[in-house]
C-alpha positions in Angstrom: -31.0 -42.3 -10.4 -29.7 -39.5 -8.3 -26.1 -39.8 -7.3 -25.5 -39.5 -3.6 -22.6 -37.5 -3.9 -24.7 -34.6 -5.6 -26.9 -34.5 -2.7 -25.0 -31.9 -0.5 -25.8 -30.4 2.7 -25.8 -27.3 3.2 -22.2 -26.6 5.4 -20.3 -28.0 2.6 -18.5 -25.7 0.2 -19.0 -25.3 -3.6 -16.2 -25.7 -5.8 -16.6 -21.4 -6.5 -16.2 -21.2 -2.2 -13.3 -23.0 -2.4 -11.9 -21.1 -5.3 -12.2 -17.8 -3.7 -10.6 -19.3 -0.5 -8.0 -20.6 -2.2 -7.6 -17.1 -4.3 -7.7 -15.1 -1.3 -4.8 -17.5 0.5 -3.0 -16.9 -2.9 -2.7 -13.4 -3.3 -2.5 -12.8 0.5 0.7 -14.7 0.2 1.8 -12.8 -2.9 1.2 -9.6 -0.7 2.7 -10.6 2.1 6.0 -11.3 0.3 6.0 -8.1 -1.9 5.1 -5.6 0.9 7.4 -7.6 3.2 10.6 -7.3 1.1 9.7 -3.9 0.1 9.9 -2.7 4.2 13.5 -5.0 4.3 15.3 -3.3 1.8 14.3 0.0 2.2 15.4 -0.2 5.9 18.5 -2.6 5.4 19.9 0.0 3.1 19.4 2.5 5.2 20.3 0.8 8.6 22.7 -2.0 9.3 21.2 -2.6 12.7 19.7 -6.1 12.8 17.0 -5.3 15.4 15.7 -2.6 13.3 15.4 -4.6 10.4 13.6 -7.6 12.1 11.2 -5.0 14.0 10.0 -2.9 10.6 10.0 -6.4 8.9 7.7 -8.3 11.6 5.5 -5.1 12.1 5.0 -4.6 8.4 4.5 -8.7 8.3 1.6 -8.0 10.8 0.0 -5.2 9.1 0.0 -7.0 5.9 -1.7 -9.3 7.4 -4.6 -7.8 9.2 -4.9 -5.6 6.5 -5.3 -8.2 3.8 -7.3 -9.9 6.1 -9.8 -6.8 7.0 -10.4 -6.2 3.5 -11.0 -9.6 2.4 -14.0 -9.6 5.5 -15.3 -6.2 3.5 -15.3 -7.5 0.1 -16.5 -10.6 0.5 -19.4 -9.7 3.2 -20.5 -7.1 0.3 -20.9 -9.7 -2.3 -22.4 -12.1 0.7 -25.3 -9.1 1.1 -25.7 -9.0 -2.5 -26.2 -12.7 -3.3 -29.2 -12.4 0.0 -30.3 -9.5 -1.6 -30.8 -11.2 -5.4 -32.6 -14.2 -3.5 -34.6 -12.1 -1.1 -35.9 -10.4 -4.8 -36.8 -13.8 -6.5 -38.9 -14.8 -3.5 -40.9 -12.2 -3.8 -41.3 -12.4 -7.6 -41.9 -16.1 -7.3 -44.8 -15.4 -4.9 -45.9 -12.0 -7.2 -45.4 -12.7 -10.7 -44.8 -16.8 -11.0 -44.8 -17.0 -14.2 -42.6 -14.6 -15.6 -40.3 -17.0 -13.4 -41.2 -20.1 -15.5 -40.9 -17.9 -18.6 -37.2 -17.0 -17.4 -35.9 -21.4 -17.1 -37.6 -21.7 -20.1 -35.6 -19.3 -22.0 -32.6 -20.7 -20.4 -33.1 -24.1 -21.5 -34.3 -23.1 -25.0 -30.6 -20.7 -25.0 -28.9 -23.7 -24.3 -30.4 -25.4 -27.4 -33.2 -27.6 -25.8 -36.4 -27.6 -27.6 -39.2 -25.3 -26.2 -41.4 -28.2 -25.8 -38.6 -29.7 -23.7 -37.6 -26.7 -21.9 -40.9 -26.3 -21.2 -41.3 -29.7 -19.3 -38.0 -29.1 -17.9 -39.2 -25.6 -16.3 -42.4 -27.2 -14.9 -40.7 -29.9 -13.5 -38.4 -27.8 -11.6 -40.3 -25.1 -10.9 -42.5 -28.0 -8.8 -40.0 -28.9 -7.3 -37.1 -26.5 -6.5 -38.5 -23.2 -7.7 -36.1 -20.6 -6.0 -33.2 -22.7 -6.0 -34.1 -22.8 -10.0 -34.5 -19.4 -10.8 -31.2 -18.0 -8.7 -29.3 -20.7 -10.4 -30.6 -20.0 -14.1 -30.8 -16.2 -13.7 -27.5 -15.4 -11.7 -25.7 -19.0 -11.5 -26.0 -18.8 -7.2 -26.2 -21.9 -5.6 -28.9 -21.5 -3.0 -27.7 -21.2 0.9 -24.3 -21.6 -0.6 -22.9 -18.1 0.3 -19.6 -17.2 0.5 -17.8 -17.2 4.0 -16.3 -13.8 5.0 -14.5 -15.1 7.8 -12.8 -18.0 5.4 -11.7 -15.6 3.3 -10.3 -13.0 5.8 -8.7 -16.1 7.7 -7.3 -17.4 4.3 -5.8 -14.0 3.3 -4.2 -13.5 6.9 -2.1 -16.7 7.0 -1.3 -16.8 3.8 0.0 -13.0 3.9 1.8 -14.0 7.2 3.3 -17.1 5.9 4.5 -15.4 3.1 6.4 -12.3 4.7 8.0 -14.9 6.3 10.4 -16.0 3.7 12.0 -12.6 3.0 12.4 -11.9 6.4 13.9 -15.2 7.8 16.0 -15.0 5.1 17.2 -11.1 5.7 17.4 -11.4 9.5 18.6 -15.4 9.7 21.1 -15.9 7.4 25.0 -15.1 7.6 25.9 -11.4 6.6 27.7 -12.3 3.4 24.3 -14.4 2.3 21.4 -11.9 3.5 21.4 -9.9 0.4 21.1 -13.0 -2.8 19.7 -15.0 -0.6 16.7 -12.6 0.2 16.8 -11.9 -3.4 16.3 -15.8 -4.0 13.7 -16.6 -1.8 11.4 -13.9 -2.9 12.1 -15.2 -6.5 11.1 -18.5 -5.8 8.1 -17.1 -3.2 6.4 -14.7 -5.7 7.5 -17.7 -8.7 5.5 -20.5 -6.9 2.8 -18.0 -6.3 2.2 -17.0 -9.7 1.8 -21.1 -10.3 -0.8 -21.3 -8.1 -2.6 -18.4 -8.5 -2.7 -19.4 -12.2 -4.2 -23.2 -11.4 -6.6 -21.7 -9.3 -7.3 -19.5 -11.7 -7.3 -22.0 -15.0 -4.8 -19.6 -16.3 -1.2 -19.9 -18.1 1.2 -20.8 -15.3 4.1 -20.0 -17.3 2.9 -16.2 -18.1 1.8 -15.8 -14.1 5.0 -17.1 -13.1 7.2 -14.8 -15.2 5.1 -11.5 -14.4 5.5 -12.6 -10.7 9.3 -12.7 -11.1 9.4 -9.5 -12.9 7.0 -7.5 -10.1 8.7 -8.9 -7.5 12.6 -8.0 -8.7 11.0 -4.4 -9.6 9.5 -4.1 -6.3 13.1 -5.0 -4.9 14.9 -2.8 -6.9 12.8 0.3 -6.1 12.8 -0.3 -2.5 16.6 -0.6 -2.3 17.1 2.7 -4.2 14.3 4.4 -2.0 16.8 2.8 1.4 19.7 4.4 -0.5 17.6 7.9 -0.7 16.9 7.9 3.2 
């Protein structure tokens, strides 16, 4: 018996969409904080003027942002074309060379330890049924008019980047003179820390290790840009 919740429709997302969503949100966020902080200590260094700093903070905030955003729409729209293309080139092999096709599931099945006898009735049943949603799955592990969204991804990225370059610079522009400085200096800690976790659940990874590398890039990337402020 077919479970109703593994009939899907076609607007709904795979869990690999959402992934990619999700990592695009994740390390737009990580850019926006690292790119933002790098702008806001090279200039606070260099300037004491308040407006400055909020201006180059908020312009380079935006920039991130589109920027992350445009070349998340690039990237995934390229592997988009190349997922139509891999389909497009199955269709016509179904309809020219059929049986190569069945040949291909049946070696899948038979890699995966199922008998050839069994593979065999496995392909045919399949191949009845389903046939190019069976060969782009077995040969390339593409679920069929499940494509990934460019404009989720870019839209992901953008916010995230955004939402992110917020923390240093409400933090360098909002808070009292004496606190600007460590309390920059925390926020990005804890910013670039929490992104590191998620990036690394997202990833099935070792939070711990993300975290820690996080920390480490992001008080490099602080320390160089204060020094560069100090060379202007």
């Amino acid at each position: 018996m077919i479970n109703a919740k593994s009939t899907r429709k076609k607007s709904d997302m795979t869990i690999q969409e959402r992934s990619n969503t999700l990592r695009a949100g994740v390390l737009g966020s990580n850019d926006g904080i690292l790119t933002v902080v790098g702008v806001l200590f090279s200039v606070a260094v260099a300037t004491t003027n308040a407006f400055t700093i909020f201006i180059a903070g908020l312009a380079d905030l935006l920039a991130c942002a589109f920027s992350m955003a445009a070349g998340e729409y690039a990237s995934v729209s390229s592997q988009k074309d190349t997922e139509k293309a891999v389909v497009a080139k199955e269709q016509a092999l179904l309809k020219t060379n059929f049986q190569a096709e069945v040949d291909a599931v049946v070696a899948y099945y038979v890699n995966k330890g199922v008998s050839h006898h069994t593979s065999e009735a496995i392909a045919a049943d399949l191949m009845a049924k389903k046939p190019l949603a069976t060969v782009v799955q077995v040969k390339y592990d593409l679920a069929l008019n499940h494509y990934m969204n460019p404009w989720a991804a870019a839209f992901s990225s953008m916010f995230s980047a955004a939402s992110g370059g917020i923390f240093p610079l409400a933090a360098m522009t909002l808070l009292p003179e004496a606190f600007k400085w460590p309390g920059t200096i925390l926020a990005v800690t804890f910013s670039v820390a929490l992104t590191g976790f998620l990036s690394a659940k997202v990833g099935h990874g070792f939070p711990k290790r993300a975290i820690i590398r996080n920390v480490i890039v992001g008080i490099i990337t602080m320390i160089i840009h204060y020094y560069v402020g100090l060379a202007l």
